[in-house]
C-alpha positions in Angstrom: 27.5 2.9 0.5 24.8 0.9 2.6 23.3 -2.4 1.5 20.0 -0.9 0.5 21.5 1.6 -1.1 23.2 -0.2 -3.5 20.2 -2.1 -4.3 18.4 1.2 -6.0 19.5 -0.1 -9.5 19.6 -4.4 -9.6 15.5 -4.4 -9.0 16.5 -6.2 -6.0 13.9 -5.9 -2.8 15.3 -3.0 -0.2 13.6 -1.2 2.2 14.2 2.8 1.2 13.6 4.2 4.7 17.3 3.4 4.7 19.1 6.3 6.7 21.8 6.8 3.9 18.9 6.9 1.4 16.7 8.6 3.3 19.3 11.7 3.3 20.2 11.9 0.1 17.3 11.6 -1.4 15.5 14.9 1.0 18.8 17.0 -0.4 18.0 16.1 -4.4 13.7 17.1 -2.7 15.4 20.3 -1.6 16.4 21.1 -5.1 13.0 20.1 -6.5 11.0 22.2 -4.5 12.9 25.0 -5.2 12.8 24.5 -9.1 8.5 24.4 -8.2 8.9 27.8 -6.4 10.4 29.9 -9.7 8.4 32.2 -11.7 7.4 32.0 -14.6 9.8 34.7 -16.1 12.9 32.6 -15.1 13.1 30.2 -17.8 16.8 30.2 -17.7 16.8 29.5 -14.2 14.7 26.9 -14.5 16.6 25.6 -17.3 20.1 25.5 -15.3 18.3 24.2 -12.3 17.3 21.3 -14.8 20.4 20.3 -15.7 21.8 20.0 -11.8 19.0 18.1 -10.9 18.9 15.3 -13.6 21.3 12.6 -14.6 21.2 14.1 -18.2 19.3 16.5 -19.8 19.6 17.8 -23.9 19.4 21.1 -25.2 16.0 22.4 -25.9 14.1 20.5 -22.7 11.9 22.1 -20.8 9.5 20.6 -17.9 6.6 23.0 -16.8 6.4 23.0 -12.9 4.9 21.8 -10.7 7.4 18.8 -11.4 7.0 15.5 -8.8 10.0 13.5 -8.4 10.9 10.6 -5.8 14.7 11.9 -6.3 14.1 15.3 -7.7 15.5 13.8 -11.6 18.7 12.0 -9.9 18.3 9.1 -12.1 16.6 10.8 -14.9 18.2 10.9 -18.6 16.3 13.2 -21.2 17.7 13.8 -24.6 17.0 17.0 -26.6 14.0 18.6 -27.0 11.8 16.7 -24.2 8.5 18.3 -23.5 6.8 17.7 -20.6 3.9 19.3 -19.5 2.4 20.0 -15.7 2.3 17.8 -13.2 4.9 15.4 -14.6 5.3 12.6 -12.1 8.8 10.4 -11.9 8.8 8.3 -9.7 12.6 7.7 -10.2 13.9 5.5 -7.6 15.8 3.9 -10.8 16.9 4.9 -14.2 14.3 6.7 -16.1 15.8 7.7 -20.2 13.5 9.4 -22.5 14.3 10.1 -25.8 15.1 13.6 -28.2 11.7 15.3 -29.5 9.4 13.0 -26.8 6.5 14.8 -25.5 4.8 14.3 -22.5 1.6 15.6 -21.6 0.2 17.2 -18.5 -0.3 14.5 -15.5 2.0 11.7 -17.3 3.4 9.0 -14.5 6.9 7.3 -15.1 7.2 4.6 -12.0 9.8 3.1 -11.6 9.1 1.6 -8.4 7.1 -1.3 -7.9 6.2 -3.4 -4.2 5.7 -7.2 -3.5 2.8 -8.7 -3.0 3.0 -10.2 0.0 1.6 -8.4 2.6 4.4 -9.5 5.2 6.6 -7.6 3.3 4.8 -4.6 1.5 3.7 -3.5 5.1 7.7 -3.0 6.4 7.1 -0.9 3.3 9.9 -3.3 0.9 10.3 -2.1 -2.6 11.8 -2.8 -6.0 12.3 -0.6 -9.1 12.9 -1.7 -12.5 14.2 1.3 -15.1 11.6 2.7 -17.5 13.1 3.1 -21.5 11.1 5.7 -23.7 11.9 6.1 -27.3 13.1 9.4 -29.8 9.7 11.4 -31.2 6.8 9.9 -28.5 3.8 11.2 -27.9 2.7 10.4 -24.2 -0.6 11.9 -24.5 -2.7 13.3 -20.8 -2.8 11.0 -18.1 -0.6 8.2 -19.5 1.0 6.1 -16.9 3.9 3.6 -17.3 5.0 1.0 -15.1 8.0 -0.4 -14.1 10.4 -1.9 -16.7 8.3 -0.7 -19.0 10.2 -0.3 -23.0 8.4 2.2 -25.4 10.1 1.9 -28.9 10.6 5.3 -31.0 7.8 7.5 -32.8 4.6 6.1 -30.5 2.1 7.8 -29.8 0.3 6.5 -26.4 -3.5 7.8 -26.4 -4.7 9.8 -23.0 -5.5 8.0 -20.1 -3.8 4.8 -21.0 -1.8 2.5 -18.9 1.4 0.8 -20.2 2.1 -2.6 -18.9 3.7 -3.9 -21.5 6.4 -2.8 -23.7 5.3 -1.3 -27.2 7.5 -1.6 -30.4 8.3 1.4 -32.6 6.1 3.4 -34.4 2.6 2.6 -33.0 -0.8 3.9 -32.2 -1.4 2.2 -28.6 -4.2 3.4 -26.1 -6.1 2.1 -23.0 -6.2 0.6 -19.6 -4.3 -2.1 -19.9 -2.4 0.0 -23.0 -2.8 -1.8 -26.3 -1.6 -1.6 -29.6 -4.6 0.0 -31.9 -2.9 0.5 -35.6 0.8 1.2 -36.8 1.3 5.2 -37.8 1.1 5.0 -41.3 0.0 6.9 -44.9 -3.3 8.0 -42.8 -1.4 9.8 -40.8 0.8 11.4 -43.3 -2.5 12.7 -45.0 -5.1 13.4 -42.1 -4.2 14.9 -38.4 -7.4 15.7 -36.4 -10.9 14.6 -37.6 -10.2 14.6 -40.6 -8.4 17.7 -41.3 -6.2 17.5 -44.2 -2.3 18.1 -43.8 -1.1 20.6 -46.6 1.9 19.0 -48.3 3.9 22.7 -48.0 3.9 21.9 -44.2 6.2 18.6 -44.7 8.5 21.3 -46.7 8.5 23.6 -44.0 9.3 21.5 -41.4 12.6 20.6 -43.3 13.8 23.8 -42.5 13.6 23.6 -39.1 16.5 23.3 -37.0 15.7 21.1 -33.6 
């Protein structure tokens, strides 16, 4: 393994025109942009192709193409029942783990990669990456993009558009650009879910029943 290789995962600087790197990362492309070219009627291809591309991947995931990945989901870890909708970007130069039950709306960004800010260096195009941690039972809503290192605790919801620079603790309301916490998900929610709209207490009782 080459010096820059092994630097993919200690958020050391490396420079990742390496030739090792360089070649095993177009092979794990290969596989992407074949997942991108199925049809929509082969969702069990899709779903088998899936778990040879990632690092880990739970029952009941699903990511609608197109997908964008730096390493086609090499260093990606999803748990069960992950949603994520088109134009998912990873940029997954390091570890990327997302919880069960997360969902991830259409033109979400995990990067994982991050450059100095030197210019002497960023022009030789020197990199680091830091891994990005995601919690069980997120919501990441349209357009949300996280940055390197970022943590996300369990059952957040992260509003459209925002931008996560920071980590977030559990169970949270946080939205905008730079991401910030708004409220805690509490007894409003329980009662209210869009404008208003009252939540009928027989849907908490049928929710019990279902199996995920």
């Amino acid at each position: 393994m080459s010096e820059m290789r092994e630097k993919l995962h200690t958020t050391e600087l490396y420079f990742p025109e390496d030739e090792e790197i360089m070649a095993e990362q177009l092979q794990c492309l290969d596989r992407l942009y074949d997942y991108n070219q199925t049809r929509p009627t082969q969702l069990g291809k899709r779903v088998e192709m899936l778990k040879e591309m990632f690092a880990e991947i739970g029952e009941g995931s699903y990511i609608e193409p197109p997908l964008h990945a730096n390493w086609g989901g090499k260093f990606v870890h999803f748990g069960r029942n992950v949603y994520a909708n088109f134009n998912l970007t990873l940029v997954d130069d390091t570890h990327i783990f997302v919880g069960d039950c997360t969902l991830l709306g259409p033109n979400v960004v995990l990067a994982t990669a991050g450059h100095p800010l030197v210019p002497e260096l960023r022009e030789k195009a020197y990199q680091f990456n830091a891994p990005i941690r995601i919690g069980r039972n997120c919501w990441l809503g349209a357009g949300v993009i996280v940055l390197p290192g970022m943590t996300i605790g369990d059952n957040v919801v992260v509003g459209a558009g925002a931008v996560v620079t920071k980590d977030l603790p559990d169970g949270v309301v946080a939205v905008g650009n730079p991401c910030r916490i708004l409220r805690e998900i509490g007894q409003q929610d329980r009662e209210t879910y869009f404008k208003g709209r009252k939540i009928d207490e027989s849907v908490f009782e049928k929710a019990k029943s279902i199996q995920r």
